[in-house]
NUSETI-382393 format. One line per 5 residues: number of its first residue (from 1); their letters; for each residue x, z, y of C-alpha. Coordinates in Angstrom, 3 decimals, always signed. Example, Ala and Ser with C-alpha at 12.3 -4.5 7.8 and 13.67 -1.06 7.14 Angstrom:
<rs>
1 = as = +12.300 +7.800 -4.500; +13.670 +7.140 -1.060 $
</rs>
This chain:
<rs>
1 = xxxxx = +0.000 +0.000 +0.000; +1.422 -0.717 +3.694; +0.271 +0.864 +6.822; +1.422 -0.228 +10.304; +2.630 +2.451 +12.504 $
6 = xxxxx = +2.265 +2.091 +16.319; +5.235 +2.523 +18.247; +3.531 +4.388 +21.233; +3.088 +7.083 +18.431; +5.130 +10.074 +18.482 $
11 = xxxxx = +7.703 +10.863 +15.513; +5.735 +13.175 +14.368; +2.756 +10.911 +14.133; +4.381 +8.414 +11.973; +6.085 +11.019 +10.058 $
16 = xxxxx = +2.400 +12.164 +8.748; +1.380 +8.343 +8.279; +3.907 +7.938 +6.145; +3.309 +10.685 +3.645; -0.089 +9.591 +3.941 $
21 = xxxxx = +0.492 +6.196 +2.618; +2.918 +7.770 -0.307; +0.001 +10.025 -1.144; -3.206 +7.011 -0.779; -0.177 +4.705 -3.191 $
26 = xxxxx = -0.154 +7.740 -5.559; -3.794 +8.065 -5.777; -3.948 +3.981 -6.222; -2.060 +3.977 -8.964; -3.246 +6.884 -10.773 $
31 = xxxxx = -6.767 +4.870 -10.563; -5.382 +1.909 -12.461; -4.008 +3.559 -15.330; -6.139 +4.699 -17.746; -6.201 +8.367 -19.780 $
36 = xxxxx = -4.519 +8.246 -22.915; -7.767 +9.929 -25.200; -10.283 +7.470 -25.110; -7.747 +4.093 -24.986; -5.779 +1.183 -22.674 $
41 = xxxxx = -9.250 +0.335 -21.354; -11.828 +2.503 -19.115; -12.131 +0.057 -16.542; -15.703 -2.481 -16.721; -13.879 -5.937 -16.800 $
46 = xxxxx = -17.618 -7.403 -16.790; -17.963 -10.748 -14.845; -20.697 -11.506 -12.771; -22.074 -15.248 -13.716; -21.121 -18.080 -13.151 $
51 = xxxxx = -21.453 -22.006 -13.824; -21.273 -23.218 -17.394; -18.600 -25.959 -16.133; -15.961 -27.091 -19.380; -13.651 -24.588 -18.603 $
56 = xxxxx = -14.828 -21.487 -15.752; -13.511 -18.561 -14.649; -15.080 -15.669 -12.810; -12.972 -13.992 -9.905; -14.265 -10.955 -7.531 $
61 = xxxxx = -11.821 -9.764 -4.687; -13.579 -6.270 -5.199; -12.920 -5.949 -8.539; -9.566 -3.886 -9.793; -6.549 -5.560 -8.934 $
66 = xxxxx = -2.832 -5.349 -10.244; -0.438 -5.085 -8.115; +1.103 -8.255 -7.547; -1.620 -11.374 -8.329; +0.434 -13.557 -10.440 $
71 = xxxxx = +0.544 -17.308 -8.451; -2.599 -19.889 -9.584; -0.360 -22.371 -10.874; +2.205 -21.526 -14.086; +4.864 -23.293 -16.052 $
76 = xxxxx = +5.694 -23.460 -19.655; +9.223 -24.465 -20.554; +9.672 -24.846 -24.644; +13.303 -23.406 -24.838; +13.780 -23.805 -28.283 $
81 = xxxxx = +12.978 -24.684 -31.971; +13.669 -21.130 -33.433; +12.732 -21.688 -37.190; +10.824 -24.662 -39.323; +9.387 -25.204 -42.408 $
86 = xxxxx = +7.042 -22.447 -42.448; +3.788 -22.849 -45.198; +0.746 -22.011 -43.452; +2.108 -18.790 -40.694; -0.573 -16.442 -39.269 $
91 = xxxxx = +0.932 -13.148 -38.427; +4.281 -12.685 -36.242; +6.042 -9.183 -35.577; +8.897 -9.281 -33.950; +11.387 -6.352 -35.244 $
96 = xxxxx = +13.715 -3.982 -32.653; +16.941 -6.162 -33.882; +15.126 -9.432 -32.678; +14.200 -10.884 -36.262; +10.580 -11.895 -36.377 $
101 = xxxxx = +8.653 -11.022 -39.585; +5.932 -14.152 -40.314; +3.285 -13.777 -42.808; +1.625 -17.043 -44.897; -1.819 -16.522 -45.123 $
106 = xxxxx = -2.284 -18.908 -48.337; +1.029 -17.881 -49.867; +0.384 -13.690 -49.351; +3.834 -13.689 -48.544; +6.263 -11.854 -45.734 $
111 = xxxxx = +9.036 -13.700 -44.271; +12.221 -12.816 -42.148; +12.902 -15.047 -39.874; +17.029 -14.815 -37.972; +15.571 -15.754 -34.624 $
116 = xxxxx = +19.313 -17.099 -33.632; +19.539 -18.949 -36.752; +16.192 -19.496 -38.410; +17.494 -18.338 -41.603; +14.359 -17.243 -43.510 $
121 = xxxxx = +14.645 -14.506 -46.104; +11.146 -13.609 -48.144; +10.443 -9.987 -48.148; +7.816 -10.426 -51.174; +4.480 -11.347 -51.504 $
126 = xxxxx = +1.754 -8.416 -50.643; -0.483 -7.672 -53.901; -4.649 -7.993 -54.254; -4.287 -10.857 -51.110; -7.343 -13.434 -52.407 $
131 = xxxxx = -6.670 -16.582 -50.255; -9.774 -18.531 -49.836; -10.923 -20.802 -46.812; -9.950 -18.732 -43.176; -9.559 -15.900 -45.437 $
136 = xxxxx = -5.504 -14.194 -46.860; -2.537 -12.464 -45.858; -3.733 -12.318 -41.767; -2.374 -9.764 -39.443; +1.036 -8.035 -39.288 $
141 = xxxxx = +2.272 -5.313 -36.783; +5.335 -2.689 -37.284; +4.621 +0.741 -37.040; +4.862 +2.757 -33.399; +7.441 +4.462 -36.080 $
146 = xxxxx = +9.083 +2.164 -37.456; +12.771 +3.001 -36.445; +12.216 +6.263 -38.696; +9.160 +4.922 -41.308; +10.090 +1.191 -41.799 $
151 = xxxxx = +6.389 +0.147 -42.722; +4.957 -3.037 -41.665; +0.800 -2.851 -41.511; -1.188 -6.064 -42.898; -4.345 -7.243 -42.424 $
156 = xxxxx = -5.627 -9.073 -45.210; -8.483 -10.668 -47.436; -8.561 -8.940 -51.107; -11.413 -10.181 -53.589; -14.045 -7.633 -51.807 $
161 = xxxxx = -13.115 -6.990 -48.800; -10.531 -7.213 -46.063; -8.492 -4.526 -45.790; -5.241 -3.184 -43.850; -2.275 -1.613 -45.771 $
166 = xxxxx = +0.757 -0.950 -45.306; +4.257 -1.093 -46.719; +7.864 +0.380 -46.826; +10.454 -2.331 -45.663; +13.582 -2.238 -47.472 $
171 = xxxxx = +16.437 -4.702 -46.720; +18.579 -3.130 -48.521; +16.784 -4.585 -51.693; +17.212 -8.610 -52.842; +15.183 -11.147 -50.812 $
176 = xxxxx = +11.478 -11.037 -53.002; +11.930 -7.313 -53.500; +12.043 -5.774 -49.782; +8.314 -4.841 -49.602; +7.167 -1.477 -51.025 $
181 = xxxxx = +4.256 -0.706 -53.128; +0.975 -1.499 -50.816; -0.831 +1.816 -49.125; -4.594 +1.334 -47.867; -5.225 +2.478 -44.803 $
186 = xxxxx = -8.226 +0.945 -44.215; -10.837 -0.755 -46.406; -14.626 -2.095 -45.637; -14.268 -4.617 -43.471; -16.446 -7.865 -44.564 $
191 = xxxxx = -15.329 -10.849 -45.905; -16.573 -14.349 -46.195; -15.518 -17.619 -46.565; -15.228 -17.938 -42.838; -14.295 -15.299 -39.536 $
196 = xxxxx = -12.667 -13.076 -41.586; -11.023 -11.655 -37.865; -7.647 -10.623 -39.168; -5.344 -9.604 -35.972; -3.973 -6.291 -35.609 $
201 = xxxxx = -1.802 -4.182 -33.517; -0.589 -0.752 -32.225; -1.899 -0.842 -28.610; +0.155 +1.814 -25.694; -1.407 +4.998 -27.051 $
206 = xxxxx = +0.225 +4.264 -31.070; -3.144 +3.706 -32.290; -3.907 +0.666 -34.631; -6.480 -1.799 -33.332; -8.278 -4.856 -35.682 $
211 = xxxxx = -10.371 -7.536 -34.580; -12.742 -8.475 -37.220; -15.578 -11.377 -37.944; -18.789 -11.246 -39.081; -17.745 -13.454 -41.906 $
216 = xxxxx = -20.325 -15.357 -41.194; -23.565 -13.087 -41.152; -24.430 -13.055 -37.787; -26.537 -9.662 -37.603; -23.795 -7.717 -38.628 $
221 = xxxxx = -22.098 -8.232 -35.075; -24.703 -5.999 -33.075; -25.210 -3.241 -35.851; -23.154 -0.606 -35.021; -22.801 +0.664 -38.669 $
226 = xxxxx = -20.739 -2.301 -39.713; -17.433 -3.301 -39.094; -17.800 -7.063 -39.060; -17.773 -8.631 -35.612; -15.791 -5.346 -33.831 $
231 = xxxxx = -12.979 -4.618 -32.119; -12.096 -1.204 -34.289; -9.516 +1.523 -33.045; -7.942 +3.700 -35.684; -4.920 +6.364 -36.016 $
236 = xxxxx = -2.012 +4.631 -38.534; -3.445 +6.515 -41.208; -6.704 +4.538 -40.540; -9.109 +7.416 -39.434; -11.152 +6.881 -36.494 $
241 = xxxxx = -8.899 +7.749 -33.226; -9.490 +10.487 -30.973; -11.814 +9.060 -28.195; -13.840 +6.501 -29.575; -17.072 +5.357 -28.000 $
246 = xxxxx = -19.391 +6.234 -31.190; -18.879 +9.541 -33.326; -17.181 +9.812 -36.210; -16.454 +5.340 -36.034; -13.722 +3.136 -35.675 $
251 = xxxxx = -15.923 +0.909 -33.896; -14.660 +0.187 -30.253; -16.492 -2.941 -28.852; -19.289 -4.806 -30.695; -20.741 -8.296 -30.343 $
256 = xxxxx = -18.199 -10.065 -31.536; -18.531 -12.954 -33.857; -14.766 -13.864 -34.647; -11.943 -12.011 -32.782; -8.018 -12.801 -33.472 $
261 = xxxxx = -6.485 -12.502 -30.459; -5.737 -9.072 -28.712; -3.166 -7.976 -25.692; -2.610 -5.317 -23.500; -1.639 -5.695 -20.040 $
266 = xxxxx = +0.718 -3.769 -17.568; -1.920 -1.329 -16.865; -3.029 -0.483 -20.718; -5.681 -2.672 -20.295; -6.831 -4.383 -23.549 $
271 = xxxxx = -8.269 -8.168 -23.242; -9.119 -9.979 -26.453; -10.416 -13.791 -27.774; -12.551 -15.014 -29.858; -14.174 -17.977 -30.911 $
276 = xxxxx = -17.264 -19.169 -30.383; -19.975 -21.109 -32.674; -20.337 -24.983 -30.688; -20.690 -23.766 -26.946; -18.276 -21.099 -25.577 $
281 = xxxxx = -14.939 -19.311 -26.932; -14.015 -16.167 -24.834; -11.171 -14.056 -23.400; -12.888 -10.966 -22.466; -11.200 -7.565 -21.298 $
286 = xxxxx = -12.604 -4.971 -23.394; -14.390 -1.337 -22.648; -15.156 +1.147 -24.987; -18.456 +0.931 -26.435; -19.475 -2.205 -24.729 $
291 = xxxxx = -21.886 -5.447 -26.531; -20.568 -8.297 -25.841; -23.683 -10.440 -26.914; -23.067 -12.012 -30.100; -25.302 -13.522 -31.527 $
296 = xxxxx = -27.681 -13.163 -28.690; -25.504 -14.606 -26.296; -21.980 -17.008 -26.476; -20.605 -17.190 -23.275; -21.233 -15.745 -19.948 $
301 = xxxxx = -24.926 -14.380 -19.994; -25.174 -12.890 -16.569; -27.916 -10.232 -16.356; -29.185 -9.692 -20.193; -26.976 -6.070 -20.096 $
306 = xxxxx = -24.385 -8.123 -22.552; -20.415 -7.858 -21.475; -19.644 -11.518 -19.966; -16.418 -12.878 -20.992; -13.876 -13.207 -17.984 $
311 = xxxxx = -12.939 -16.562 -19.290; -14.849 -19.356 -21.416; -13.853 -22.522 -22.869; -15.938 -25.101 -24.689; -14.677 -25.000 -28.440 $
316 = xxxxx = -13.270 -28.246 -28.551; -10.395 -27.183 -26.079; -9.642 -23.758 -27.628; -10.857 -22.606 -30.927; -8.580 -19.613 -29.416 $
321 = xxxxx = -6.382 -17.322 -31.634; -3.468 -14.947 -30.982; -2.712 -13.475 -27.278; -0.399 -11.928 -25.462; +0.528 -10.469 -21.639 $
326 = xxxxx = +3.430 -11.991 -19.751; +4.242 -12.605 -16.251; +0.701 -11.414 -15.104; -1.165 -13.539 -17.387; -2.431 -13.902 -20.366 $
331 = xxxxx = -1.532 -16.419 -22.511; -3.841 -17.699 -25.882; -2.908 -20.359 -28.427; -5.063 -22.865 -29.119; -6.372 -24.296 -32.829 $
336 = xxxxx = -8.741 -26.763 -32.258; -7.988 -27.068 -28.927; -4.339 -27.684 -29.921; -2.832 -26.358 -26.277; -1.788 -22.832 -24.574 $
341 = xxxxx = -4.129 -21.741 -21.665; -2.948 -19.437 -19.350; -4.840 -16.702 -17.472; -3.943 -15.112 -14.478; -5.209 -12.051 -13.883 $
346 = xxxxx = -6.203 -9.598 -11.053; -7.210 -6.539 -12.740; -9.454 -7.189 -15.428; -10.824 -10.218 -13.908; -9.719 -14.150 -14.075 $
351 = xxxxx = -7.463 -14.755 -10.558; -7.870 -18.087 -10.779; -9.001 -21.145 -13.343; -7.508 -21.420 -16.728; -4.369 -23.850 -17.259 $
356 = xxxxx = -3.798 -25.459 -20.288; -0.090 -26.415 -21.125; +1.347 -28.398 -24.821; -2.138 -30.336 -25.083; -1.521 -31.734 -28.374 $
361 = xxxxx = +2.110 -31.611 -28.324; +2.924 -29.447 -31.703; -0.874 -29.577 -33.279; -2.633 -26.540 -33.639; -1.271 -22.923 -32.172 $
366 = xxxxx = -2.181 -20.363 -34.214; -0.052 -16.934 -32.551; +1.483 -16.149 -29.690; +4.027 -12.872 -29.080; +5.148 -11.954 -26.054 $
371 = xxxxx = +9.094 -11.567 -26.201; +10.179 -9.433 -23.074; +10.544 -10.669 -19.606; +9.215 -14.350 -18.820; +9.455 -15.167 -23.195 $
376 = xxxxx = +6.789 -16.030 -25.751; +7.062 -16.832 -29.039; +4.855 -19.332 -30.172; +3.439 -20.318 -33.730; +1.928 -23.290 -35.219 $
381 = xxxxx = -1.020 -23.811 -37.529; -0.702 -27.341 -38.951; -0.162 -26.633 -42.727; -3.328 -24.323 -42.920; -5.196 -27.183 -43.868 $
386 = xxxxx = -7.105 -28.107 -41.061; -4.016 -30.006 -38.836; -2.268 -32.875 -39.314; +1.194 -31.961 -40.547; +4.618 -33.254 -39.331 $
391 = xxxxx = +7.608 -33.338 -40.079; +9.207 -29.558 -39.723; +5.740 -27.826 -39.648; +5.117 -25.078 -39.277; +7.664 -24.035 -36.572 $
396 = xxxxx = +8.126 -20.972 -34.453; +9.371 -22.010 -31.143; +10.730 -19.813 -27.956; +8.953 -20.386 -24.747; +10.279 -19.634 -21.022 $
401 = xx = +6.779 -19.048 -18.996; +5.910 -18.166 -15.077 $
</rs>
């Protein structure tokens, strides 16, 4: 915050409007953080509506604002190839060393990845995985512990159910062998052929968040009792955490019909995507407890009492997976849509329109990791099936971003 000070003032009248601006700054930025009990997000990212163009996004200058508004207008620079040859990627976790673990959703399998080299060394392949159509070996995160525990957390489809475990990494062991003997944390979650969900990751206060579909049965998405088409917020042990909106459930947000992306942003804020059914994919920011309208509503719905997204796209120019923060904006890979969008954001709200950057470049995007600084790492989805492989697919490439 900046305050002018007139000269004609005495010292000791600039002296006091001085520590009054330290203490209004203080009080700002206490506001924009969020308490660590009931999670990242507290603040109502809701949109107000606004026209169903191709591509919209919905801006208020009263609405909670970082504190630097990242510029309109971005760039995307790929760096780097960092590794090829990968069979059908979903997951990335990048480990403290810089290695990136990759998981193969049709081949259950955990890869290390020497992000200098692209030497690829297979942990093992994770037990009870049944690939089947979207369903498999999904989402990986490390962790909050994992300098002292060494487990890696999965997300994936078993014959029943999808379910999150997790396992003890040991490099020590040979390549095939690394990967412990799978603990479930977490079982329940509905499976179908189809939105299966499947991303997951420790958010800023070390508990474990999933995005889940409704594998295809729409109503399960507004009853609170399931946990198909949720955002759910657990401790690692997979109890529900400390704070949650609903007693007793892991359920955070609800009205969801497919979500795989999730991010936090410089604030704790947590935004997520998700695809749509033939209208509107979204990027919404997420509150605790909040409907966000599926399957009553896909898209911005101004007025019904459903959560609008922040940011829509038709589906044939996202299909929108994996997220993540950088550089004031978030960032979402495209499937369908085969290009990165980027979002800049003031506060929980869209600062200006979505930018697309790679259109149809390297095929389908699958996940995107943010890297530190102004780096992604970015993953493509052309051997799951549904993209039209080249030579080298799948890749994991290093991206320089403003």
């Amino acid at each position: 915050m900046t305050r002018r000070t007139r000269r004609v003032e005495g010292t000791m009248i600039v002296q006091r409007r001085a520590v009054t601006a330290v203490l209004a700054a203080a009080l700002l930025l206490t506001a924009g953080c969020s308490s660590d009990d009931p999670g990242p997000s507290d603040s109502d990212g809701s949109t107000s509506p606004g026209s169903r163009s191709s591509t919209t996004a919905q801006s208020s200058p009263s609405g909670p604002a970082t504190a630097q508004t990242p510029p309109a207008k971005g760039a995307v620079k790929v760096v780097r190839t960092v590794a090829t040859g990968l069979e059908s990627p979903w997951g990335l976790a990048p480990l403290p060393g810089g290695d990136l673990l990759v998981s193969s959703r049709d081949e259950a399998t955990i890869t290390r990845v020497d992000e200098k080299t692209g030497k690829k060394t297979e942990l093992g392949e994770v037990p009870g995985v049944s690939p089947a159509g979207e369903g498999g070996l999904l989402g990986i995160a490390l962790s909050p512990d994992f300098a002292s525990d060494r487990m890696v957390y999965a997300y994936f489809t078993a014959a029943s159910d999808n379910r999150i475990v997790r396992m003890l990494y040991n490099e020590k062991k040979p390549s095939g062998q690394q990967l412990g003997a799978p603990d479930t944390v977490f079982r329940g979650i509905p499976m179908g052929f189809v939105h299966n969900g499947g991303r997951i990751a420790f958010g800023p206060d070390k508990m474990l968040y999933a995005g889940t579909g409704e594998s295809g049965n729409e109503g399960l998405s507004q009853d609170k009792e399931s946990l198909g088409g949720k955002i759910l917020r657990m401790t690692p042990d997979g109890a529900p955490a400390p704070g949650n909106p609903f007693p007793d459930s892991p359920v955070y947000s609800y009205g969801h019909r497919n979500v795989q992306g999730l991010a936090w942003d410089d604030k704790q804020r947590l935004f997520a995507a998700e695809f749509g059914q033939e209208t509107w994919d979204e990027l919404n920011a997420i509150k605790p407890g909040d409907n966000y309208g599926w399957p009553e509503a896909e898209g911005k719905d101004g007025g019904s009492g459903f959560h609008d997204p922040l940011a829509q796209w038709s589906t044939a120019e996202a299909s929108p997976s994996g997220i993540a923060y950088a550089q004031g904006s978030v960032w979402m890979a495209g499937l369908r849509g085969e290009r990165l969008w980027r979002v800049p954001l003031k506060g929980t709200e869209a600062a200006a329109d979505p930018q697309a950057f790679l259109e149809g470049e390297y095929g389908r995007l699958r996940t995107v990791v943010a890297a530190g600084g102004d780096k992604l790492w970015l993953v493509t989805s052309n051997t799951d099936g549904r993209g039209n492989v080249k030579d080298g697919d799948d890749r994991i490439l290093e991206l320089e971003v403003k």
